[in-house]
C-alpha positions, 0 to 999 in steps of 0.5 A, a space after each residue: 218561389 211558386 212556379 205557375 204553369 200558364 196555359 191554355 187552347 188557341 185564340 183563348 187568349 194566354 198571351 195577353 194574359 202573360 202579358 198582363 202577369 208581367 205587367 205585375 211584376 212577376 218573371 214569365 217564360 215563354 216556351 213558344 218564345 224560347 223556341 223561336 229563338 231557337 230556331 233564329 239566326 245564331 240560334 242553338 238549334 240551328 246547326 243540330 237540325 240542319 245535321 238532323 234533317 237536311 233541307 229545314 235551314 234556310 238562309 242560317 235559321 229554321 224554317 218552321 214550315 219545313 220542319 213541320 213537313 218533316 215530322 207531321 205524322 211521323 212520330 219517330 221523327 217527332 222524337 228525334 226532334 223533341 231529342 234535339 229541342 227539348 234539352 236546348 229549352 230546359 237550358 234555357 229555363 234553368 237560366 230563367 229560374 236563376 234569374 228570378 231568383 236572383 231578383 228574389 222573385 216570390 212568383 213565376 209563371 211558365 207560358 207553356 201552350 202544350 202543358 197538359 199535352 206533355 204532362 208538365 202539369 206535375 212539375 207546377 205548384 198550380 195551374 192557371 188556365 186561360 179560356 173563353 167562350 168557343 164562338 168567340 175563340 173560333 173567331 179569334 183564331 180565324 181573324 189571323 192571316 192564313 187561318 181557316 176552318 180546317 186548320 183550326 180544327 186540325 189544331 183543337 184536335 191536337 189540344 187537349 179539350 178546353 172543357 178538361 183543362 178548365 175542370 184540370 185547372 187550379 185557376 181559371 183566367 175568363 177573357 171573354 169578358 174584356 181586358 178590365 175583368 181579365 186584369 182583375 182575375 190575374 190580381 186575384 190569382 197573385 193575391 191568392 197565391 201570396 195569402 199565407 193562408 192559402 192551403 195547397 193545392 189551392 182551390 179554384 177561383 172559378 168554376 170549371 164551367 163555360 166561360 161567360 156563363 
């Protein structure tokens, strides 16, 4: 089974790709997803953060606001949580994994938004980048509700450049071209990574230049 990390900066479109991964037929893990679970009512991160920072559980769930005000900047509180989260998703991922090979699944993708930022890049067989032109990235993001410009730079410094992900990356997913194009790069992607023929690590359909160009 070929293990796919899927990732890429925000508003760059990786979920709209996962989504279209799945459209295939292929397993996805959604990191972000498995979090917020998490976090929810019932969810298994709940009780442990409540012991671990007072004050972040509203209403029987983890309200996210909160907590980021708790460890924003302060890095042993980051690690504390990160001790609490971290095995709580690998859990979850090792259910993920069961179940696709039970449904005798030849590939899975792993929707990871900070993969290269934690290094998990070196558990993958390939990586899988999803980019786009910045101006149209800039405008994607700042159409969401609460987003201006501050806080989206606050968010690109945290990421590893786009630039380093491309030139990183075994395949790149341009979404700046529309959804039928996108569509097609996926199908590629797992025509690629199903060919016997394909040697390892497998060379990159796409240049790692500027999407669009």
């Amino acid at each position: 089974m070929i293990t796919v990390g899927l990732t890429g900066s925000i508003g760059m479109g990786k979920s709209t790709t996962a989504a279209m991964f799945a459209a295939e037929g292929v397993p996805v893990y959604d990191a972000d997803a498995e979090v917020h679970a998490l976090y929810a009512r019932g969810g298994a991160a709940v009780e442990p953060l409540d012991a671990a920072f007072p004050g972040v559980v509203v209403d029987g769930a983890v309200d996210r606001t909160r907590l980021s005000q708790r460890v924003v900047g302060k890095p042993e509180e980051l690690k504390r949580l990160e001790a609490i989260v971290h095995p709580l998703v690998g859990m979850s991922r090792v259910g993920f994994f069961e179940r696709a090979v039970a449904a005798g699944a030849d590939v899975v993708i792993l929707d990871i938004p900070l993969l290269f930022e934690t290094g998990g890049e070196a558990r993958m067989d390939a990586v899988v980048v999803v980019s786009a032109p910045a101006d149209l990235q800039r405008q994607r993001v700042l159409a969401r509700p609460g987003m201006d410009e501050a806080k989206l730079d606050a968010i690109l410094a945290r990421q590893t450049p786009d630039a380093e992900k491309r030139a990183r990356a075994h395949f790149v997913i341009d979404t700046g071209r529309g959804l039928d194009h996108a569509r097609e790069q996926v199908r590629e992607v797992l025509r690629v990574l199903r060919d016997p023929s394909t040697t390892w690590p497998p060379a990159p359909l796409v240049a790692p230049a500027e999407p669009g160009q």
